[in-house]
N, C-alpha and C positions, 0 to 999 in steps of 0.2 A: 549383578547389581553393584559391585564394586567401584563401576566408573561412577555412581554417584558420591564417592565420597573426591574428587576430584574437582578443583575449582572451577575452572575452565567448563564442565559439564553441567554443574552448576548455574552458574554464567547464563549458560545456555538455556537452559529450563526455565529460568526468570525473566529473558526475553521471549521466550515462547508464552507466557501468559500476560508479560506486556502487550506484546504485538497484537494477540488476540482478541487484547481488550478495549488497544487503541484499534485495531484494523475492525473490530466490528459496526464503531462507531464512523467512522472514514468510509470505509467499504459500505455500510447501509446507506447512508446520504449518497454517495458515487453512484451508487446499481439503482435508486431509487429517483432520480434525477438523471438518469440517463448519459453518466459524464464520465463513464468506463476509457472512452476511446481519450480524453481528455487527462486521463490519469497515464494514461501508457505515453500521452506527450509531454508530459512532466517529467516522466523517470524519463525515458533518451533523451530527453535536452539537459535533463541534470549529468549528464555523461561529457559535456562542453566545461561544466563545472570540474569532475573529477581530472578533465586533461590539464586541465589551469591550472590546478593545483598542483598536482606532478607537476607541472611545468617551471610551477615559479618555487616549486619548495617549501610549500605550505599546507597546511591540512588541506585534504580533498573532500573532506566532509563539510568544512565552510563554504569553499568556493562552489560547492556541486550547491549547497544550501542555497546560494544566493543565483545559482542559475533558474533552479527550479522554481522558488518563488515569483522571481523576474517572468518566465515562461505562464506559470499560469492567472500573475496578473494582467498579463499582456493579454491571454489569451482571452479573461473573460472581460477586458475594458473594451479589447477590438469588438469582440463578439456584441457586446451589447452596444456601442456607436453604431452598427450595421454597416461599420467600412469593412468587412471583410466577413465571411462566409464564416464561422464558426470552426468546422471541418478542414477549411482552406487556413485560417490560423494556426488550428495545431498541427497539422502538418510541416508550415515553413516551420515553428519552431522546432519541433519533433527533427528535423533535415538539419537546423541549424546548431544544433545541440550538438549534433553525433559528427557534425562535418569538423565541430571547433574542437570535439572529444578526439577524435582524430589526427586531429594535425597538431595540437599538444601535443598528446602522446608520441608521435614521430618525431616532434621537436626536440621531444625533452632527452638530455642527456643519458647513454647508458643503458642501464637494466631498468624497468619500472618498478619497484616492489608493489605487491598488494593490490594490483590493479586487477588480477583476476579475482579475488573478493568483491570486487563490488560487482564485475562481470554477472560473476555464478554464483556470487555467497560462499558465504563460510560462519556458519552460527558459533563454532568453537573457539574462532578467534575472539568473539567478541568480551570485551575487559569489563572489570568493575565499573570505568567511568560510565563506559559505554550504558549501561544497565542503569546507571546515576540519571545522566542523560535523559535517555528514554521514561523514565520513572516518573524524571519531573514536566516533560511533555506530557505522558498522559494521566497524570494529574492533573494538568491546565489544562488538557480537555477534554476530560469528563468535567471536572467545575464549569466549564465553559457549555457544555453539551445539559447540563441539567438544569443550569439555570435558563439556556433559552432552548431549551426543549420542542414547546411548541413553534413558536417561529420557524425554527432549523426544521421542522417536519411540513409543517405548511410550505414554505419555502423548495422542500426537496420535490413535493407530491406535485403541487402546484402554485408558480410563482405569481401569475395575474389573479387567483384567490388569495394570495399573502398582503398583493396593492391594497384589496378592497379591504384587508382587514387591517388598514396603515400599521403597516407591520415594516420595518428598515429594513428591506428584501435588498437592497444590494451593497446593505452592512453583513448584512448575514452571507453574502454568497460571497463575498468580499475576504469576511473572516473565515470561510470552512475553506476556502481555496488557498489561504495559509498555510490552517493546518491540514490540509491534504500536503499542499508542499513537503512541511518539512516531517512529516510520517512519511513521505515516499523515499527521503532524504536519508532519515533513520533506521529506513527497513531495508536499504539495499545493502545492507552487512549480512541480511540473513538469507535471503535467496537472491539477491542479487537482480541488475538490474534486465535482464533477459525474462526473469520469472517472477517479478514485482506484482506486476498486474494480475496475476494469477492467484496469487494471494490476497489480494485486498478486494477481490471479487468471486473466486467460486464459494465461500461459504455462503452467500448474499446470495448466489444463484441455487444454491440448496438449499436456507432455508427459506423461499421462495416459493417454493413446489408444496410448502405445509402452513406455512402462516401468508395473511395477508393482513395483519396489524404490523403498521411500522418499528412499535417495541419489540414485540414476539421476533417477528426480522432478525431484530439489534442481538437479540439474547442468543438465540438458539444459531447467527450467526459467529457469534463471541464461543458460545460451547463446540461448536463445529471446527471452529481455528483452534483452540486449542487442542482440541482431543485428537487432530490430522499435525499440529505442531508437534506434540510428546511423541504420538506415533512414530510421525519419519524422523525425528530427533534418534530413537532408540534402534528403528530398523536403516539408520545410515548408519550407526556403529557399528550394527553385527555384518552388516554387510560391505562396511567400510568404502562408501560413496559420498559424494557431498549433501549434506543435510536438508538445504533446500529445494533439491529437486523431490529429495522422498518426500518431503512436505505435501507437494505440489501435485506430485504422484498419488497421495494417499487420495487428497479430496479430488483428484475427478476418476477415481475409483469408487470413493461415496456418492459423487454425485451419479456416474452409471448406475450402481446399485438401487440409488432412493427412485432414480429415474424410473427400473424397471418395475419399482415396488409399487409407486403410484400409478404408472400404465398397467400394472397386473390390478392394482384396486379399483382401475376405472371402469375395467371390462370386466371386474368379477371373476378373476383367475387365480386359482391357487397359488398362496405364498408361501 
């Protein structure tokens, strides 16, 4: 227990129950709304962002910021004009992201620093700001999330029930695909963007298997990210691997387990 008196581990620990607490809220709406595959085209087109930035010598966190943004309001303005298939949107983008991440990167002079952190993660590196940052995102939204609470759930469950209750259904979808942006933005420090999507959906897919109230979701999703963040936080130091794969490792290890645990409860099999 030692490395806890250490900054840096630290650090670490306190984006593990940010992330969990913003990624419950992000990840519930996504998995419950059916916009999984939509999130994995945000994070590679934010990858267009991170090459811009190496390229021109300025934060890759901004530039990826304003890729992603750019990407998923694109994605849900086309989608809903009906000029273009949904699927077939985030695709070009998802292509266009990774093609301009690419050719930055080749561009840009030299050695890249840091650029396989956003690849694969690295929770250790992440700094004080970084934690500042993140902090005061999900504080705007959870305030943001409790005040329009129901809307955001009508809206995620079923958008033509949200019309009938004139409910601003594409303020609301408008604003959560924001903040999906810039949480996808903020969280590719921790597992990176290979293993993003993985995180801000398999606790959503676990605790699915036991609740079917959209809170109960949010909650027992939020304790499930944490308890697989501590986890592979402490079993990538003793085993000295990068942090967010064991993250990522841990929960579809729970989700096998609860898997098996609900199929042996279904059939009445000893547990």
């Amino acid at each position: 227990m030692d490395i806890l008196r250490y900054t840096f581990f630290q650090n670490a620990l306190l984006a593990v129950l940010l992330v969990g607490v913003a990624g419950a809220i992000i990840g519930t709406y996504i998995v419950t709304r059916r916009l999984v595959f939509i999130t994995g085209g945000i994070t590679h087109a934010s990858f267009g962002g991170l090459g811009l930035g190496f390229f021109l010598g300025i934060s890759p966190t901004v530039t990826a910021l304003f890729f992603a943004v750019l990407s998923a309001l694109g994605v849900e303005w086309l989608s809903k004009r009906n000029a273009v298939r949904e699927d077939s949107a985030i695709a070009a983008f998802w292509a266009l992201g990774m093609a301009l991440g690419v050719i930055f990167i080749f561009l840009t002079p030299g050695y890249t620093p840091g650029l396989s952190e956003f690849l694969f993660g690295n929770i250790l590196t992440i700094t004080h700001y970084d934690i500042m940052l993140f902090g005061g995102y999900t504080l705007v939204l959870s305030l943001f999330f409790i005040i329009f609470y129901r809307p955001v759930m009508y809206v995620a469950f079923d958008r033509d029930f949200a019309f009938t209750r004139h409910i601003p259904v594409r303020l609301i979808e408008y604003s959560m695909m924001l903040m999906v942006s810039v949480c996808v933005v903020l969280t590719i420090r921790l597992v990176g963007i290979m293993l993003l999507m993985s995180l801000l959906t398999m606790p959503q897919i676990i605790a699915d298997q036991f609740c079917s109230r959209y809170k109960n979701i949010l909650y027992l999703s939020g304790i499930l990210a944490i308890i697989s963040g501590l986890s592979g936080l402490f079993i990538s130091y003793y085993i000295n691997v990068p942090a967010g794969a064991c993250i990522v490792f841990v929960l579809v290890i729970l989700y096998i387990v609860t898997k098996i645990f609900v199929w042996a409860k279904r059939y009445r099999l000893p547990v």
